[in-house]
PyMOL Python script that loads the backbone (N, CA, C, O; Angstrom):
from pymol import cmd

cmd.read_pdbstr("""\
ATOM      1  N   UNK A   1     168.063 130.378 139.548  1.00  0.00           N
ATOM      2  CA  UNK A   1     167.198 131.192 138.728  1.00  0.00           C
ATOM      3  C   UNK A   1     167.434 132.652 139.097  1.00  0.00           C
ATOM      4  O   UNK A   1     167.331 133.102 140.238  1.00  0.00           O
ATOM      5  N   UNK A   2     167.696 133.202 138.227  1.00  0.00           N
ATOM      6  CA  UNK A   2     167.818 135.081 138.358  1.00  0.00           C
ATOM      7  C   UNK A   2     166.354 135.430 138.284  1.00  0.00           C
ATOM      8  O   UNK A   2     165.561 134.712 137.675  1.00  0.00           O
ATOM      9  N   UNK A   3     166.053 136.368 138.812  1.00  0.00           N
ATOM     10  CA  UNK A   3     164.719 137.562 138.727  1.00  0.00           C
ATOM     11  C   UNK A   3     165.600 138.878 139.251  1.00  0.00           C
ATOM     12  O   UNK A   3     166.708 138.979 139.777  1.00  0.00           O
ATOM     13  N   UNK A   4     164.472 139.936 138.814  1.00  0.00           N
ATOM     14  CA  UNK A   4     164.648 140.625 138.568  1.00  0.00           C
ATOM     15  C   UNK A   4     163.592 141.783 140.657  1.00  0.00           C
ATOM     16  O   UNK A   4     163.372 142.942 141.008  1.00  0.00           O
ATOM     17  N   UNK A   5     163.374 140.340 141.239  1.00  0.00           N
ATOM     18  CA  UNK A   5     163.094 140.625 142.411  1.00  0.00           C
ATOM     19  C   UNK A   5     164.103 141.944 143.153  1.00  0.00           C
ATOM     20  O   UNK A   5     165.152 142.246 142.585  1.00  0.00           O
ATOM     21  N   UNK A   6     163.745 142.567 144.257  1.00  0.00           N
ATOM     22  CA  UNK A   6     164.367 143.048 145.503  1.00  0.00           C
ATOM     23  C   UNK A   6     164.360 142.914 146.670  1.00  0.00           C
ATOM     24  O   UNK A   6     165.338 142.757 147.401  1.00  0.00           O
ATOM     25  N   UNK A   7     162.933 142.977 147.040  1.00  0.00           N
ATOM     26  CA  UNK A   7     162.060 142.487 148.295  1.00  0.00           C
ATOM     27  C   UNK A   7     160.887 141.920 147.935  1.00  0.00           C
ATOM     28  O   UNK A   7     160.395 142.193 146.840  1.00  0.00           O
ATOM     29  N   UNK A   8     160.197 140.938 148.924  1.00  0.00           N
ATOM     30  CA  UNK A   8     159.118 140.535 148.684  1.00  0.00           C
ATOM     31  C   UNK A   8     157.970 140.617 150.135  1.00  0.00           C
ATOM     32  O   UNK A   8     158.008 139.542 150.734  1.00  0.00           O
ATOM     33  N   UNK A   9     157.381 141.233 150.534  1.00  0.00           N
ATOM     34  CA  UNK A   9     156.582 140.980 151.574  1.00  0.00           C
ATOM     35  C   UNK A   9     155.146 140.591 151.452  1.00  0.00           C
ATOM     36  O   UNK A   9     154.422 141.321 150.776  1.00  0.00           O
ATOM     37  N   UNK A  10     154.561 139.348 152.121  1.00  0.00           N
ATOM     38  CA  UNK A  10     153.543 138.405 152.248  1.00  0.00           C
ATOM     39  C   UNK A  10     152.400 138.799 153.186  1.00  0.00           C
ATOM     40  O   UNK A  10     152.552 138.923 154.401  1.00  0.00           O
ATOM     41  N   UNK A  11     151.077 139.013 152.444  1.00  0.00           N
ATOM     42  CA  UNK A  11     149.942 139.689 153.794  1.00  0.00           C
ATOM     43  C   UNK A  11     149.106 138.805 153.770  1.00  0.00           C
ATOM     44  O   UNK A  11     149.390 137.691 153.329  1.00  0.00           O
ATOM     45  N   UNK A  12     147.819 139.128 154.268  1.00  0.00           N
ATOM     46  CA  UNK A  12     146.502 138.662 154.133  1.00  0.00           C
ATOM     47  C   UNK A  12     145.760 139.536 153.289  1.00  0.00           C
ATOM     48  O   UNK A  12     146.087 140.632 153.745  1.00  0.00           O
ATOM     49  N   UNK A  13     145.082 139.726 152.484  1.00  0.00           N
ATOM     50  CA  UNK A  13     144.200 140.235 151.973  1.00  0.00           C
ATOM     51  C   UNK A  13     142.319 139.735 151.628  1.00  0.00           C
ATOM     52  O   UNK A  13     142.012 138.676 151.081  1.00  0.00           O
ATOM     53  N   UNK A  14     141.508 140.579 152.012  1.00  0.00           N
ATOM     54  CA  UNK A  14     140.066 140.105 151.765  1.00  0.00           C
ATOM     55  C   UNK A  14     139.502 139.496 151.066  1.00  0.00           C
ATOM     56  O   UNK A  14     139.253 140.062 150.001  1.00  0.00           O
ATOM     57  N   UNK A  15     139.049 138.229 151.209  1.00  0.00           N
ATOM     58  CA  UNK A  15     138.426 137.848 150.301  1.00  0.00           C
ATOM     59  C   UNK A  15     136.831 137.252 150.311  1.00  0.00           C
ATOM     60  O   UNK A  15     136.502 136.539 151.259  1.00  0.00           O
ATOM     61  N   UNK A  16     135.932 137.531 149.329  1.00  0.00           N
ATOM     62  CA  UNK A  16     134.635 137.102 149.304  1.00  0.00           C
ATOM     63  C   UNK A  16     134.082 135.723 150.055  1.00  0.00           C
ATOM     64  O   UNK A  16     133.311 135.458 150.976  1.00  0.00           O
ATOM     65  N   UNK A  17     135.054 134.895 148.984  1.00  0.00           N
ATOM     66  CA  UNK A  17     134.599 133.716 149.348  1.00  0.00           C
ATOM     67  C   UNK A  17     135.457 132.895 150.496  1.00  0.00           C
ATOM     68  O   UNK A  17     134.753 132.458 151.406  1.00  0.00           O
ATOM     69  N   UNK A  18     136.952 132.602 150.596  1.00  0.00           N
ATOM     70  CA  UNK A  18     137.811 132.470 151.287  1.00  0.00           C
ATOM     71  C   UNK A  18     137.988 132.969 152.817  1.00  0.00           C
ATOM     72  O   UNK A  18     138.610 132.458 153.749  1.00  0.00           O
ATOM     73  N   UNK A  19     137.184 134.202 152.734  1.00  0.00           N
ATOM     74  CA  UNK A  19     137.482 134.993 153.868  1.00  0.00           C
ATOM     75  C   UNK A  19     139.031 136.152 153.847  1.00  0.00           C
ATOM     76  O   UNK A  19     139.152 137.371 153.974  1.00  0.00           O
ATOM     77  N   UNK A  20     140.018 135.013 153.621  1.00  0.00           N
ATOM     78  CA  UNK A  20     141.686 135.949 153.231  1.00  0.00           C
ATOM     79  C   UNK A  20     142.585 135.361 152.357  1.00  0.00           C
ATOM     80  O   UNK A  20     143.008 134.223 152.563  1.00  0.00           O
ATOM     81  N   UNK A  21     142.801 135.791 151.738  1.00  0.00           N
ATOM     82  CA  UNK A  21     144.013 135.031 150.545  1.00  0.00           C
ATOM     83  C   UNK A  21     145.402 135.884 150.804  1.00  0.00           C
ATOM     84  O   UNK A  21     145.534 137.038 151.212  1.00  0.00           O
ATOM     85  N   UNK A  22     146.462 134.833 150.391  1.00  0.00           N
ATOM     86  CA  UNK A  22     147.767 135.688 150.186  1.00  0.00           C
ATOM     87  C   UNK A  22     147.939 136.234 149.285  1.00  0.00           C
ATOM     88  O   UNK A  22     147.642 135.882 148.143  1.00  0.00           O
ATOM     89  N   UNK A  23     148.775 137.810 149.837  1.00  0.00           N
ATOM     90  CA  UNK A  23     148.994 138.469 148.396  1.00  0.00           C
ATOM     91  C   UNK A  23     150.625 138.923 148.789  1.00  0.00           C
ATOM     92  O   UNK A  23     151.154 139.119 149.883  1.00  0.00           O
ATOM     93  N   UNK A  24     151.198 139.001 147.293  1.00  0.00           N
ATOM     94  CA  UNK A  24     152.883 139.583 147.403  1.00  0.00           C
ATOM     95  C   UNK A  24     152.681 140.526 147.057  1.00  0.00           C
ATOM     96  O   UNK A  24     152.130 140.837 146.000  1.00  0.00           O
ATOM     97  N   UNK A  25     153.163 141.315 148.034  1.00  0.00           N
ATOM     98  CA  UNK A  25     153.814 142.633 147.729  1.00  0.00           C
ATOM     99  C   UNK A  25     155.243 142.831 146.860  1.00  0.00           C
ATOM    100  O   UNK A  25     156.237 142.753 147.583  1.00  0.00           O
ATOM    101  N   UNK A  26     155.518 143.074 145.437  1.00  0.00           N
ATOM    102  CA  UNK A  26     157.192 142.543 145.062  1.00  0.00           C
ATOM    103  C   UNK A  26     157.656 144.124 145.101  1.00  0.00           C
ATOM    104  O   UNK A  26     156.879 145.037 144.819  1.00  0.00           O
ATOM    105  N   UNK A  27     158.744 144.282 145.409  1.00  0.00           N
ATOM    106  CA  UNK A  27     159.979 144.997 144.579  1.00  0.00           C
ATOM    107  C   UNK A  27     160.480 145.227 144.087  1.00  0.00           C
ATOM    108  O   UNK A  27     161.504 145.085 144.756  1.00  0.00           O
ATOM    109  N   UNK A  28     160.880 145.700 142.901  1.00  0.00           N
ATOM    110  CA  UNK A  28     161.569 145.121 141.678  1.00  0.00           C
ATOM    111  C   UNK A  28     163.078 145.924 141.735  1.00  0.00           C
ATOM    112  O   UNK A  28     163.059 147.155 141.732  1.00  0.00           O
ATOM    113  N   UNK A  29     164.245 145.280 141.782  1.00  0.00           N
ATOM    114  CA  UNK A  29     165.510 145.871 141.498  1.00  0.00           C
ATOM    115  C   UNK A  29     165.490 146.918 140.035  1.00  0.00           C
ATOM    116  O   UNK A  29     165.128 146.502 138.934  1.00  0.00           O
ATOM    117  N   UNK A  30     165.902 148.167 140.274  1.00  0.00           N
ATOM    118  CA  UNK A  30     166.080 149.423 139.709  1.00  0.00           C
ATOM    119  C   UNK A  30     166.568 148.826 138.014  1.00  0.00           C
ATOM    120  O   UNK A  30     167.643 148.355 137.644  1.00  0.00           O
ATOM    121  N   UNK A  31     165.233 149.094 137.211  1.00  0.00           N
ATOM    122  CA  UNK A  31     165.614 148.556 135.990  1.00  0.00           C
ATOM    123  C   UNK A  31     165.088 147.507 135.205  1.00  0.00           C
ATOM    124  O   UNK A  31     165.163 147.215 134.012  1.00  0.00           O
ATOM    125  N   UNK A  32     164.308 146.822 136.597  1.00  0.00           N
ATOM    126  CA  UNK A  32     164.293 145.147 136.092  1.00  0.00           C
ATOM    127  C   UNK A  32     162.664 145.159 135.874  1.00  0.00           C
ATOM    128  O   UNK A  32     162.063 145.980 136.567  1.00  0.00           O
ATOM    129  N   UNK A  33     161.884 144.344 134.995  1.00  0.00           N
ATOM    130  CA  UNK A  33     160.468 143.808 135.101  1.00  0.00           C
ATOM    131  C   UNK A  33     160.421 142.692 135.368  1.00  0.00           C
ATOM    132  O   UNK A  33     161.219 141.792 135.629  1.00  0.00           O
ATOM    133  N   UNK A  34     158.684 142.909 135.220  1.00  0.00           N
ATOM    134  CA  UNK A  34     158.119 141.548 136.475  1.00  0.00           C
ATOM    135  C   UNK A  34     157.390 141.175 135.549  1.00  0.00           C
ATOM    136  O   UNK A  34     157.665 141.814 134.534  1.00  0.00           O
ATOM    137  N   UNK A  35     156.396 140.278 135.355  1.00  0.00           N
ATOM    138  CA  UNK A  35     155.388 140.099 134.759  1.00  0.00           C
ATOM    139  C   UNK A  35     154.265 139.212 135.867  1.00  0.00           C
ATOM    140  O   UNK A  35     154.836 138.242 136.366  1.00  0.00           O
ATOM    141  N   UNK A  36     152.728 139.387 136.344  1.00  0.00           N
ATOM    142  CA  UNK A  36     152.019 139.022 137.508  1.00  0.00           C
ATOM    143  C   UNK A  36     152.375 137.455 136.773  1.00  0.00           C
ATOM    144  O   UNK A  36     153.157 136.850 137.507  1.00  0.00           O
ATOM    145  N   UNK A  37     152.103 136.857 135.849  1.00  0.00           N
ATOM    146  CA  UNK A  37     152.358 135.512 134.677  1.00  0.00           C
ATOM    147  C   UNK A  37     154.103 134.677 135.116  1.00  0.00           C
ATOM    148  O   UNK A  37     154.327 133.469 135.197  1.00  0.00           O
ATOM    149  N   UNK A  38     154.840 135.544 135.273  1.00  0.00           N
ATOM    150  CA  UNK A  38     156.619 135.656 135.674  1.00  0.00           C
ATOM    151  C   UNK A  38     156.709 134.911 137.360  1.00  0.00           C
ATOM    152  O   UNK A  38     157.374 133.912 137.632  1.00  0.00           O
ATOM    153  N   UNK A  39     155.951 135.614 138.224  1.00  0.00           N
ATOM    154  CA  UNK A  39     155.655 135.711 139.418  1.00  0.00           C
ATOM    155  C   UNK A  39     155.235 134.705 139.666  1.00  0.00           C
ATOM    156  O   UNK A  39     155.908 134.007 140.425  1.00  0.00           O
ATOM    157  N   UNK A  40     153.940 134.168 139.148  1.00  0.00           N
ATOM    158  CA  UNK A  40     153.236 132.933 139.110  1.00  0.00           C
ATOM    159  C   UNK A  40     153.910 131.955 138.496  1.00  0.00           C
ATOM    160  O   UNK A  40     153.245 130.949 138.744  1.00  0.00           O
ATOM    161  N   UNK A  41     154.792 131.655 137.870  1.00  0.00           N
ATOM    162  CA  UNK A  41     155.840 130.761 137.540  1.00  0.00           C
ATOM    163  C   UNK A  41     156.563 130.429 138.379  1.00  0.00           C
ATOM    164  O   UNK A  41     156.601 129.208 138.529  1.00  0.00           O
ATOM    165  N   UNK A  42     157.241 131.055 139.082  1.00  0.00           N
ATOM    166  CA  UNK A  42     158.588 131.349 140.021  1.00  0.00           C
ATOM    167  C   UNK A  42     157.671 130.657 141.729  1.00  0.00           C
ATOM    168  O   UNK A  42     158.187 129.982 142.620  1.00  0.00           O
ATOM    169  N   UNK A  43     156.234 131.168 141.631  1.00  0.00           N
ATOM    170  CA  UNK A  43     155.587 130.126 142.808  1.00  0.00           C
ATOM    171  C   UNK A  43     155.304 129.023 142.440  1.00  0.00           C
ATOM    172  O   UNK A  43     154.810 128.302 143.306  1.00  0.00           O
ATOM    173  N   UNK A  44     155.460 128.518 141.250  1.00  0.00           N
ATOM    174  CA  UNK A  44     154.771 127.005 141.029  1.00  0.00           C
ATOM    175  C   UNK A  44     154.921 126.249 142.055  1.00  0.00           C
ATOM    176  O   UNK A  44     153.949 125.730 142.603  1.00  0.00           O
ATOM    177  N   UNK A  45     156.326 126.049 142.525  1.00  0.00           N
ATOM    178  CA  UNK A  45     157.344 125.351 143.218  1.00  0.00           C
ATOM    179  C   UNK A  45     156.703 125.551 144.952  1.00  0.00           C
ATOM    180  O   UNK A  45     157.583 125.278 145.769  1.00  0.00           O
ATOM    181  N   UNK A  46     155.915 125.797 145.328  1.00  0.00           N
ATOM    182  CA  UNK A  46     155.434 126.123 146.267  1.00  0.00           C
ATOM    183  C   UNK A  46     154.173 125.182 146.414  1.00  0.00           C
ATOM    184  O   UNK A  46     153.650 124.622 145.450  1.00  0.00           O
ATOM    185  N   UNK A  47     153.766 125.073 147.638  1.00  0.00           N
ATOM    186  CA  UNK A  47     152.175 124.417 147.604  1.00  0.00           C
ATOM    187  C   UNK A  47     151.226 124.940 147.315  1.00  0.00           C
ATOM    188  O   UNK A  47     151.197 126.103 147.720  1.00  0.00           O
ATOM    189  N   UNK A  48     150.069 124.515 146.580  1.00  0.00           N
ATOM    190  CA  UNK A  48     149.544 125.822 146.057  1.00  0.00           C
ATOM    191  C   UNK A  48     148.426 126.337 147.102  1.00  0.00           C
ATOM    192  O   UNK A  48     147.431 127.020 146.860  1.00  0.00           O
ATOM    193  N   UNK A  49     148.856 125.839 148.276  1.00  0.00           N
ATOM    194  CA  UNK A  49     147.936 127.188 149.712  1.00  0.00           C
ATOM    195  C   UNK A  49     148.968 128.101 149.604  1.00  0.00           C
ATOM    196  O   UNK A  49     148.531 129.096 149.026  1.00  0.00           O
ATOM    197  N   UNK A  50     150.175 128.229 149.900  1.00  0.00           N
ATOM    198  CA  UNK A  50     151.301 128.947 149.809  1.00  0.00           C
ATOM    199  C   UNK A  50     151.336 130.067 148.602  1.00  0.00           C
ATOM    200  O   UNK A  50     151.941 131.133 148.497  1.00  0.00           O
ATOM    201  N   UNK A  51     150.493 129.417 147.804  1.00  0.00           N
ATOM    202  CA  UNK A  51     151.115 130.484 146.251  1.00  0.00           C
ATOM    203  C   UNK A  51     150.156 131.731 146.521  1.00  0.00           C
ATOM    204  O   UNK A  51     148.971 131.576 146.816  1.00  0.00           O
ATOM    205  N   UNK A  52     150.828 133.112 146.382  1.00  0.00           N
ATOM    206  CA  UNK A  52     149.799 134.270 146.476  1.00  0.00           C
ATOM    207  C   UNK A  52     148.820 134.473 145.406  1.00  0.00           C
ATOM    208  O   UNK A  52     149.096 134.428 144.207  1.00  0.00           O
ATOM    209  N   UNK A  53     147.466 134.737 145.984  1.00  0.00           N
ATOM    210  CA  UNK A  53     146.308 134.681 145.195  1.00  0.00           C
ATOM    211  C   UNK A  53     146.502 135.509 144.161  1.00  0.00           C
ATOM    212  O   UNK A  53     146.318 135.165 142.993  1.00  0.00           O
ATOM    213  N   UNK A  54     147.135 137.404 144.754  1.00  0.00           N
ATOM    214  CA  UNK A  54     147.037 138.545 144.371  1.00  0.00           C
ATOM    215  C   UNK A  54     148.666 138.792 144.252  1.00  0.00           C
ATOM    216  O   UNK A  54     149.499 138.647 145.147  1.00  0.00           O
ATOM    217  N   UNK A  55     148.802 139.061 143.365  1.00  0.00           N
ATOM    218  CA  UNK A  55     150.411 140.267 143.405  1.00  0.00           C
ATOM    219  C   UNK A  55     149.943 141.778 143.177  1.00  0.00           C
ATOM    220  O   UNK A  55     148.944 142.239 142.625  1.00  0.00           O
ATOM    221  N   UNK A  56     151.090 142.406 143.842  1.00  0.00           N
ATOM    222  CA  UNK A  56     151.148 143.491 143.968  1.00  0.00           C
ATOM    223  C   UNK A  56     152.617 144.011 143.513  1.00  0.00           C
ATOM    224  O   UNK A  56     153.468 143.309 144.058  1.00  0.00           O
ATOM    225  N   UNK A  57     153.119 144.897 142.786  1.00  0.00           N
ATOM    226  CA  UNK A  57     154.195 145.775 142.146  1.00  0.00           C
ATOM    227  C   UNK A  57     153.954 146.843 143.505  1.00  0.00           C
ATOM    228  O   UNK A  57     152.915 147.485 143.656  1.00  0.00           O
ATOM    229  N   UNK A  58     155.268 146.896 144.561  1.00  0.00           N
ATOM    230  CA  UNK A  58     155.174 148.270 144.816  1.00  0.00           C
ATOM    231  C   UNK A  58     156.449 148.433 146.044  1.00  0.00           C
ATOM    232  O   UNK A  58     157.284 147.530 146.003  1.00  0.00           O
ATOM    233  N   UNK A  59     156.590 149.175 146.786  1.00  0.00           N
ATOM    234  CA  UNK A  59     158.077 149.371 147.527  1.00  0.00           C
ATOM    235  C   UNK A  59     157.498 148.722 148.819  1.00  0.00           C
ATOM    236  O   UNK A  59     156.328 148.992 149.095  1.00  0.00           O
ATOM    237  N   UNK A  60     158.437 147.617 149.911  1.00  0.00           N
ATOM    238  CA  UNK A  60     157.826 146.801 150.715  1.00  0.00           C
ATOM    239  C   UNK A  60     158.889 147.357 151.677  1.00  0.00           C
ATOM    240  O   UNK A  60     160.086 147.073 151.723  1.00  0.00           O
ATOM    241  N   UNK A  61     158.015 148.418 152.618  1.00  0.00           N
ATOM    242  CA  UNK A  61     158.287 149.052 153.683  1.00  0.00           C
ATOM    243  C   UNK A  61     158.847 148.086 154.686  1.00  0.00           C
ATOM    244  O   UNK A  61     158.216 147.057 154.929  1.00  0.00           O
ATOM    245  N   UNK A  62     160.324 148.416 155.463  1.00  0.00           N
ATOM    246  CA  UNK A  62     160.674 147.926 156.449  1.00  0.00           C
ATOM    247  C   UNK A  62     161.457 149.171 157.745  1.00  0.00           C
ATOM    248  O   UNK A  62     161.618 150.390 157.700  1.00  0.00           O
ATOM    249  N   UNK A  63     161.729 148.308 158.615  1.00  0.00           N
ATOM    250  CA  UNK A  63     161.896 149.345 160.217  1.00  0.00           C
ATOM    251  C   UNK A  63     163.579 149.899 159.922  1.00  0.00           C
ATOM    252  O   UNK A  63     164.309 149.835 158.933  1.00  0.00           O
ATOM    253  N   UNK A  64     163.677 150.213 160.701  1.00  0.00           N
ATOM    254  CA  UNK A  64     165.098 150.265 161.091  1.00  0.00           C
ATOM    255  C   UNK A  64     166.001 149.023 161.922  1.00  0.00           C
ATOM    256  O   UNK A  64     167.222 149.158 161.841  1.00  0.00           O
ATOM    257  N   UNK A  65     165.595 148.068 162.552  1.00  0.00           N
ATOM    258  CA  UNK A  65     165.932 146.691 162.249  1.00  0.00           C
ATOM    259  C   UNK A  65     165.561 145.835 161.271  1.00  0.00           C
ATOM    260  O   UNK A  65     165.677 144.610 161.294  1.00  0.00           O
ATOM    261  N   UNK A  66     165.101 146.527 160.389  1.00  0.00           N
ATOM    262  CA  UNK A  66     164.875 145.022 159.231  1.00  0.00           C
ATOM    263  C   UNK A  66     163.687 144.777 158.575  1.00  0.00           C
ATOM    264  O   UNK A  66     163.400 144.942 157.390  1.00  0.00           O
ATOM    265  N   UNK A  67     162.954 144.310 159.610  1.00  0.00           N
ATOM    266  CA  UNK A  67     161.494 143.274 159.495  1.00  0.00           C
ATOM    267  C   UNK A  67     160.639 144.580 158.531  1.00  0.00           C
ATOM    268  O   UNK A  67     160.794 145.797 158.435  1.00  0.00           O
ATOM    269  N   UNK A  68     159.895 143.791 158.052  1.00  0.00           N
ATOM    270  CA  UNK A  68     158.791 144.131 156.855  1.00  0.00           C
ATOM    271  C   UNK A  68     157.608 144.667 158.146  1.00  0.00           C
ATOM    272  O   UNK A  68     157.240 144.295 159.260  1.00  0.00           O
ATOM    273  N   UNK A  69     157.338 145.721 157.206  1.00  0.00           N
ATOM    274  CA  UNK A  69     156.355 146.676 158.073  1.00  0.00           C
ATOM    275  C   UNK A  69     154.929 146.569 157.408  1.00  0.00           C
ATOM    276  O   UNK A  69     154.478 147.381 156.600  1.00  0.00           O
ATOM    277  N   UNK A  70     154.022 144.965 158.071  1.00  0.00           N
ATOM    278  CA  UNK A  70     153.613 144.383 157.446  1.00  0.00           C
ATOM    279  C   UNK A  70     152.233 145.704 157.680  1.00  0.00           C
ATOM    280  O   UNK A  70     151.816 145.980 156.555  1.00  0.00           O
ATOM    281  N   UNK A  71     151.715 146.267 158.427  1.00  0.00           N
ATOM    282  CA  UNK A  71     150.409 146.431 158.808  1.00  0.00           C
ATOM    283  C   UNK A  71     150.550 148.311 157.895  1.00  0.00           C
ATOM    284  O   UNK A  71     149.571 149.031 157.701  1.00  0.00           O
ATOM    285  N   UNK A  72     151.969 148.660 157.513  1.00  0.00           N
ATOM    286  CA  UNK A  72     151.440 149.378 156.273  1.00  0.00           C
ATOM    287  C   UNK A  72     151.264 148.726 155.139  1.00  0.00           C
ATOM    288  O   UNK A  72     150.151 148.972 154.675  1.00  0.00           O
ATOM    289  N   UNK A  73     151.763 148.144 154.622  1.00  0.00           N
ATOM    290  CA  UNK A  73     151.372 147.017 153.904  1.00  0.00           C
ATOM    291  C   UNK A  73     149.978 146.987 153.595  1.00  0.00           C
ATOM    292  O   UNK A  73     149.515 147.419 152.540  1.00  0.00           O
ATOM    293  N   UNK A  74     149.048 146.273 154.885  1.00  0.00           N
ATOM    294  CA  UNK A  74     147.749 146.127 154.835  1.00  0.00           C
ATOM    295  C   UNK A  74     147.040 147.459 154.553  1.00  0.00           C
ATOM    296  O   UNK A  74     146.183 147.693 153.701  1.00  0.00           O
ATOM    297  N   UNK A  75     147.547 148.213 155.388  1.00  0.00           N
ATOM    298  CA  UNK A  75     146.712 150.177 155.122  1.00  0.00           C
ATOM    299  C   UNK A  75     146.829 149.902 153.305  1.00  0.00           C
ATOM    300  O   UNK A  75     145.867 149.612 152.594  1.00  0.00           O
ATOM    301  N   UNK A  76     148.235 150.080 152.840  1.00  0.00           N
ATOM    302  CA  UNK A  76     147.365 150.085 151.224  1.00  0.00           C
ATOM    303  C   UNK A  76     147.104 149.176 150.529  1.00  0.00           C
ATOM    304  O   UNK A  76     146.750 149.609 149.433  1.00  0.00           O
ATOM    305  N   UNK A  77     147.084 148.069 150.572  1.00  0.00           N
ATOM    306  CA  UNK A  77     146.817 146.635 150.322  1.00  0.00           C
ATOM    307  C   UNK A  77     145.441 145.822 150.611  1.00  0.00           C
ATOM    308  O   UNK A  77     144.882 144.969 149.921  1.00  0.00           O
ATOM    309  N   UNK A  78     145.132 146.304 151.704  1.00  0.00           N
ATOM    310  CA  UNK A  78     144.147 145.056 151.997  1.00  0.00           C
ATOM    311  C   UNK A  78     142.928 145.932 152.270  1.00  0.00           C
ATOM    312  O   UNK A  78     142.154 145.498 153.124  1.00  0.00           O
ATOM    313  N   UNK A  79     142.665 146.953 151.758  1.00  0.00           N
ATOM    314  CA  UNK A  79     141.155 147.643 152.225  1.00  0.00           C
ATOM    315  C   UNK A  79     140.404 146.709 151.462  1.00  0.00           C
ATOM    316  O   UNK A  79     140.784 146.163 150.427  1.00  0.00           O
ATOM    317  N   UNK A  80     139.248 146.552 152.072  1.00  0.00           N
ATOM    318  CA  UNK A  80     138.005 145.904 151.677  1.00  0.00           C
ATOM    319  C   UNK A  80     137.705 146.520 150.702  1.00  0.00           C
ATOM    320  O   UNK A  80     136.678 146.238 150.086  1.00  0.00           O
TER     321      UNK A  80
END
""", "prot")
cmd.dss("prot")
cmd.show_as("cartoon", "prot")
cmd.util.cbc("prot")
cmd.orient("prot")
């Protein structure tokens, strides 16, 4: 399956009743759309604890080795 993905990074985010749900942070390769409906397709295939509650469209900060720089992430993502 092609998408139109780049990066994807996975948080916790607040929730009422749950306490925290997953949310994706996506990326989108220069050009390409997403649709939140697109996204949720492409997780079907997943268990649905696994599938993110929330998507998010936006650039998924990483270090200079690599790894996803999850706790900016949360700074704009997960405020209460």
């Amino acid at each position: 399956m092609r998408t139109g993905l780049s990066d994807v990074g996975v948080i916790g985010v607040p929730d009422e009743r749950l306490g925290e749900v997953a949310a994706a942070v996506i990326s989108l390769k220069p050009g390409q759309e997403l649709s939140e409906a697109e996204v949720k397709h492409i997780c079907e295939g997943l268990p649905r604890y696994k599938r993110p509650r929330k998507i998010f469209f936006g650039p998924v900060p990483r270090n200079p080795t690599g790894k996803i720089e999850k706790p900016r992430l949360r700074e704009r993502y997960a405020k209460p």
